[in-house]
C-alpha positions in Angstrom: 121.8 88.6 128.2 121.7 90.3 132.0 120.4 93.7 132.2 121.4 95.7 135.2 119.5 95.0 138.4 117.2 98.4 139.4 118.4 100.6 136.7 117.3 104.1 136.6 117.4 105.0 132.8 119.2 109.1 132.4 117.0 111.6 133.6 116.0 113.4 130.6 117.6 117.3 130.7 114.8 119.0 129.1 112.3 121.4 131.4 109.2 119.2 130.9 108.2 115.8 132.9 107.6 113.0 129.7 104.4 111.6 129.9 102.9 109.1 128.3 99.9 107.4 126.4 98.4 104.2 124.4 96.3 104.5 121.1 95.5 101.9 118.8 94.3 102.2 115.2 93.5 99.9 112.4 93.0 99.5 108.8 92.1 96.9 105.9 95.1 95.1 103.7 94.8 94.4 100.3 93.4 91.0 101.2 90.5 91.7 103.4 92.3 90.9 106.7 92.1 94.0 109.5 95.8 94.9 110.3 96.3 96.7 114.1 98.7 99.4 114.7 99.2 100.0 118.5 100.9 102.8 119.0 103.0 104.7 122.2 103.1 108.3 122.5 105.9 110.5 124.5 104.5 114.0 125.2 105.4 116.4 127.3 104.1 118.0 130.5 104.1 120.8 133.3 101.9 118.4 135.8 104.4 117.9 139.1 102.1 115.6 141.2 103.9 113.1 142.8 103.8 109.4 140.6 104.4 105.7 140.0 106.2 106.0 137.0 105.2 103.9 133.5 107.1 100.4 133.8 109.5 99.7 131.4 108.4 98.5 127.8 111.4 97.6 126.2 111.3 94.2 127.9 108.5 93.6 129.8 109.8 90.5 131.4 112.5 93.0 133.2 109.6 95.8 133.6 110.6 95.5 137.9 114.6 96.1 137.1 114.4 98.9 134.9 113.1 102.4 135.8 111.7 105.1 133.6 111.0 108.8 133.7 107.7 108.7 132.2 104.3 109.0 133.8 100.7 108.5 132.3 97.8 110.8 133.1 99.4 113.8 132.7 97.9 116.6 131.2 100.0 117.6 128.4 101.7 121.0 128.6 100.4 124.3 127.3 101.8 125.0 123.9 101.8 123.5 120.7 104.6 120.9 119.7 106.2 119.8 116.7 105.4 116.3 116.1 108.0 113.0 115.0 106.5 109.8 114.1 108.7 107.2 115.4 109.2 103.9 114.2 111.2 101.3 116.1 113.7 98.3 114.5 112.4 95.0 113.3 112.0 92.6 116.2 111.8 95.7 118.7 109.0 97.8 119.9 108.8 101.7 120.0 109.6 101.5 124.2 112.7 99.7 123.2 114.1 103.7 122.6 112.6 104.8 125.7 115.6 107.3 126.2 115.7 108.9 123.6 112.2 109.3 122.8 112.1 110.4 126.8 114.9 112.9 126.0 112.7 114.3 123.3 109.8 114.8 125.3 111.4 116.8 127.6 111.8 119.2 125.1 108.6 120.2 123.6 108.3 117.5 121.4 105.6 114.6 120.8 106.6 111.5 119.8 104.1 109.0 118.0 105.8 105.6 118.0 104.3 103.4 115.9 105.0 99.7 116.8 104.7 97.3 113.8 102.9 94.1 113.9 104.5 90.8 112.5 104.0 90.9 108.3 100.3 88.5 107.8 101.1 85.2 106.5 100.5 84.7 103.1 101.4 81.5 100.5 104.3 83.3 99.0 105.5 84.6 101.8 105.0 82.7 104.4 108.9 80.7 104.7 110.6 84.1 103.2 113.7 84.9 105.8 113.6 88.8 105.8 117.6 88.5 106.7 118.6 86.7 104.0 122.6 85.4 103.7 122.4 87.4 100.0 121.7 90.3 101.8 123.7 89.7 104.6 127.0 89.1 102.7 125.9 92.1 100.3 125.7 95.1 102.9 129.5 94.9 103.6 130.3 94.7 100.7 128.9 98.5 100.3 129.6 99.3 103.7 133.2 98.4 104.4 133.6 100.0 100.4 131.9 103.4 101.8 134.0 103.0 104.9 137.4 102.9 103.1 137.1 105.1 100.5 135.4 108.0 102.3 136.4 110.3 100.0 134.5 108.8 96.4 131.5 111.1 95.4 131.1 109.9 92.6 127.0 109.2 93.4 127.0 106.5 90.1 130.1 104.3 92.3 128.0 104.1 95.0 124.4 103.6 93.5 126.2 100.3 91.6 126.9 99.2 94.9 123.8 99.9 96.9 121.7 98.6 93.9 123.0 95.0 95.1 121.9 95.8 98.6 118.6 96.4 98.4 118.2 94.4 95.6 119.6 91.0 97.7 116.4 91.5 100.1 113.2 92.1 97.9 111.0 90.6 100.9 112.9 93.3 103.0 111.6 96.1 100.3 108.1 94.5 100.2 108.1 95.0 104.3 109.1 98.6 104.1 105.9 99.5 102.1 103.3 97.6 105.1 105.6 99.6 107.3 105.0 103.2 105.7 101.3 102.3 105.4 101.2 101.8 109.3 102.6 105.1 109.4 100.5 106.9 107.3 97.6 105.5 109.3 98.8 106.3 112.4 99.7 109.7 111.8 96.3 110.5 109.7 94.4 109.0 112.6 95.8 110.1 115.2 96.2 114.3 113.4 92.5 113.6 113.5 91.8 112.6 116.5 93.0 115.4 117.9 90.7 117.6 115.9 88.1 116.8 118.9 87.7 119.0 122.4 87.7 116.3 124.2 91.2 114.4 122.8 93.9 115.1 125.3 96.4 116.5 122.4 93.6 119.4 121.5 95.3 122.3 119.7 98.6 120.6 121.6 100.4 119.2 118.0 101.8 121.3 115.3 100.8 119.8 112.0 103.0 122.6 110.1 106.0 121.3 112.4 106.2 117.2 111.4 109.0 114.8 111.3 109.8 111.5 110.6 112.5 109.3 112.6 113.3 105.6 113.3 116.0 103.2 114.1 117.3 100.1 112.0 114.7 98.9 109.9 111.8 101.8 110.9 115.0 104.5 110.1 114.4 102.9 106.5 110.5 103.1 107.1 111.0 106.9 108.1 112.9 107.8 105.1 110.1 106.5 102.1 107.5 108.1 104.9 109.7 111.6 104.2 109.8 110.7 100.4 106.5 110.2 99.6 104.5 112.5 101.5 105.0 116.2 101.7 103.9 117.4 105.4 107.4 115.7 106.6 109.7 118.5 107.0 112.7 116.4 108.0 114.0 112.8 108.6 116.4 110.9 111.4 117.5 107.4 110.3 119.4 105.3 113.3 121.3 102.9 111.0 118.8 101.5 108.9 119.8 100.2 105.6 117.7 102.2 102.9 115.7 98.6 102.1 112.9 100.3 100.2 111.5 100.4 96.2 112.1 104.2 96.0 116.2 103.8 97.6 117.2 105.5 94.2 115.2 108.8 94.7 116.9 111.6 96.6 115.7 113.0 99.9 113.9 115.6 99.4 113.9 117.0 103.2 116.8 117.9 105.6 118.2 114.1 106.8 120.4 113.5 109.4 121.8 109.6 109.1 124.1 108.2 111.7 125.6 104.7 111.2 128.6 103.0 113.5 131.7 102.1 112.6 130.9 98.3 112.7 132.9 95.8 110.9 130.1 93.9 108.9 127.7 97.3 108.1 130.5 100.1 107.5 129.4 103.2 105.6 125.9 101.9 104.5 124.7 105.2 104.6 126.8 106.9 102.3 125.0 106.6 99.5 121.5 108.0 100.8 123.4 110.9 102.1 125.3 111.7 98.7 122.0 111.4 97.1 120.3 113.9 99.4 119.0 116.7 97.6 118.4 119.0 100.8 119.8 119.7 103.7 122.2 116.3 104.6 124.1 114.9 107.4 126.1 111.9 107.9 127.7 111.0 111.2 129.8 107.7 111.4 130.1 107.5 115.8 133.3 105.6 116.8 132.9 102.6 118.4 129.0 102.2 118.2 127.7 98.7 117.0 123.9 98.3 115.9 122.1 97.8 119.5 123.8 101.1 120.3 121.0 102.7 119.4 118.3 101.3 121.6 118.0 101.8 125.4 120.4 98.1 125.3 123.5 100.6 125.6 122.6 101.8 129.3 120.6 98.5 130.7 122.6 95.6 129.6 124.6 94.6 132.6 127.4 93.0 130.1 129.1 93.7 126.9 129.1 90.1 125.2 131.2 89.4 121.5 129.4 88.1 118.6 131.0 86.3 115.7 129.8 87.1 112.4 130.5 86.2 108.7 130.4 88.5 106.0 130.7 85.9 103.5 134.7 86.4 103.4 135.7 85.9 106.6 134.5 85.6 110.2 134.4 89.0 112.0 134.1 89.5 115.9 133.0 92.6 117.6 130.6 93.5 120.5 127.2 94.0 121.1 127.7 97.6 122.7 131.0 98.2 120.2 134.1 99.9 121.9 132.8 103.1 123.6 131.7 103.5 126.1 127.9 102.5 126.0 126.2 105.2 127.9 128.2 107.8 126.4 127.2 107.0 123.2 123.7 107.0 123.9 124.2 110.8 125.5 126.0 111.4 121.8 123.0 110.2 119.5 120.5 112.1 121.9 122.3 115.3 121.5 122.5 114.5 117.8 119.0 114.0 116.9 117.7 116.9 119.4 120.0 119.4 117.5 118.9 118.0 114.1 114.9 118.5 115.2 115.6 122.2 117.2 117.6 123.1 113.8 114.9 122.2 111.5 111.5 122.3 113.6 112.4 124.7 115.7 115.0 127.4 113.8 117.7 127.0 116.6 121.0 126.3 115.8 122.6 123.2 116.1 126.2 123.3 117.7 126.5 119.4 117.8 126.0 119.1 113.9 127.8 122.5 112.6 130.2 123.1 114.9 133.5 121.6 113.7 134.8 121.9 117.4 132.2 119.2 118.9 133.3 116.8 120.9 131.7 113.5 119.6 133.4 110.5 118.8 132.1 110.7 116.0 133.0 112.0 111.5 130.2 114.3 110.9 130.1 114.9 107.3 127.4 117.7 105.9 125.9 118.5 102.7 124.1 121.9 102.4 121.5 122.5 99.8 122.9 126.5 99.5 126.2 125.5 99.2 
């Protein structure tokens, strides 16, 4: 697929300059073999000085076409910042969500994405196909289900339903847990890290203000993170199937989960959302297909169809959906900032309770007082 040719990706419209910085950390498997976790950080910054800025990550074969807003070097601004541990889609990298996590920055907030290394070869699971045709053909039927009968709370309807999901993909599951544990080490190393004078996020990072967010299959990663340990105060999943062991328990922090409308997914978080036991929202955005939410929605030059099958019948759609691609990006910015100023910050969030928005989107809510 062409990307466009020179692109400047949306300047961000927060007050700070986004900068940017690498750290790496590490840790033993099960099985004696040492297991990297490179990591990206967006933070933000006051410094002006006049700079090349970072070369695109996303793909860095088309690093000379594509420009960013983000700038290494910078001294971080004066403050302290809440803090959202990112984790990107399978077969993506964190840099592949370079707007929004740029958009975020801008803000006030820092961003550790946590890019995830292939799973190590093993015996067992060494010819496993993590998109498997059971679970292919099993997430429409939940999806398209959720999709046409918006209306059915009945949680026990749709936990029948999703129990065939996740349980069509157990490698999927299994993937989900090395995926939290990169996480966990991540965010413990780098929290401590920054204990030190010298560490350039020095007394910068909140660690009462802490979030989890991801897209696809890290959306999944960042909802078992929120489960499972309690200094998450809230979650963002970007249309990741719930593929995990603990899908069944509730969330037990605000949640704000945005799917498309696409013809092969549907409603797949429905049931995550009805099992919420906090804070919940579900938005379903018109017209928004899967690679909508990665930076592919401003830089692909063209819009091609796919064909899929959903083990009925062959579907066709596009990679970008309907909408306009660039628009939708703006929309899923302005959803996850209002979500994170909400419930880091105390603000209010006019794009998620304000039933005259704008979006092409259904924004459902669930609210824990209510």
């Amino acid at each position: 697929m062409q990307i466009k040719p020179y692109y400047h990706l949306p300047v961000p419209n927060g007050r700070y300059r986004v900068g940017i910085s690498a750290r790496q950390y590490s840790y033993v498997l099960g099985n004696g073999a040492a297991r990297k976790v490179p990591c990206t950080i967006f933070y933000p910054s006051e410094d002006s000085a006049v700079r090349e800025p970072h070369p695109y990550g996303g793909d860095p074969d088309k690093a000379l076409s594509v420009k960013t807003n983000t700038y290494e070097d910078l001294p971080i601004a004066p403050g302290r910042f809440p803090l959202i541990v990112f984790s990107h889609g399978m077969g993506l990298c964190v840099e592949t969500h370079t707007i929004l996590l740029e958009e975020l920055a801008s803000h006030g907030y820092v961003i550790l994405g946590v890019n995830h290394e292939a799973p190590p070869p093993c015996k067992e699971s060494a010819e496993q196909n993590y998109a498997t045709a059971e679970a292919f053909y099993a997430l429409p039927n939940y999806g398209q289900w959720a999709a046409a009968n918006a209306d059915v709370t009945d949680i026990e309807q749709h936990k029948l339903r999703y129990r065939s999901v996740v349980g069509a993909a157990p490698e999927t599951v299994k993937q989900n847990r090395l995926w939290r544990q990169d996480c966990h080490v991540a965010a413990d190393g780098f929290l401590s890290e920054n204990n030190h004078s010298d560490s350039l996020f020095f007394q910068r990072v909140d660690p009462l203000r802490f979030a989890a967010a991801g897209m696809s299959f890290g959306g999944a990663c960042a909802m078992g993170l929120a489960q499972e340990c309690a200094k998450y105060q809230a979650v963002v999943n970007l249309d990741g199937v719930f593929y995990s062991e603990t899908w069944e328990r509730p969330l037990p922090v605000p949640a704000l989960l945005v799917n498309g409308d696409s013809s092969v997914s549907g409603d797949h978080l429905r049931f995550p959302f009805l099992n919420a036991e906090n804070d919940a929202y579900h938005v379903r955005l018109a017209g928004c297909e899967h690679m909508n939410f990665t930076d592919w929605g401003n830089i692909l030059a063209e819009n091609p169809v796919i064909r899929e099958y959903d083990g009925t019948q062959e579907l066709e759609s596009r990679t970008l959906g309907d909408s306009d691609p660039e628009e939708l990006t703006q929309a899923i910015n302005s959803l996850v900032l209002d979500f994170f100023n909400k419930y880091l910050r105390g603000m209010a969030a006019p794009m998620l309770d304000d039933d005259t928005h704008t979006l092409p989107a259904r924004v459902t809510k669930r609210q824990r007082n209510q």
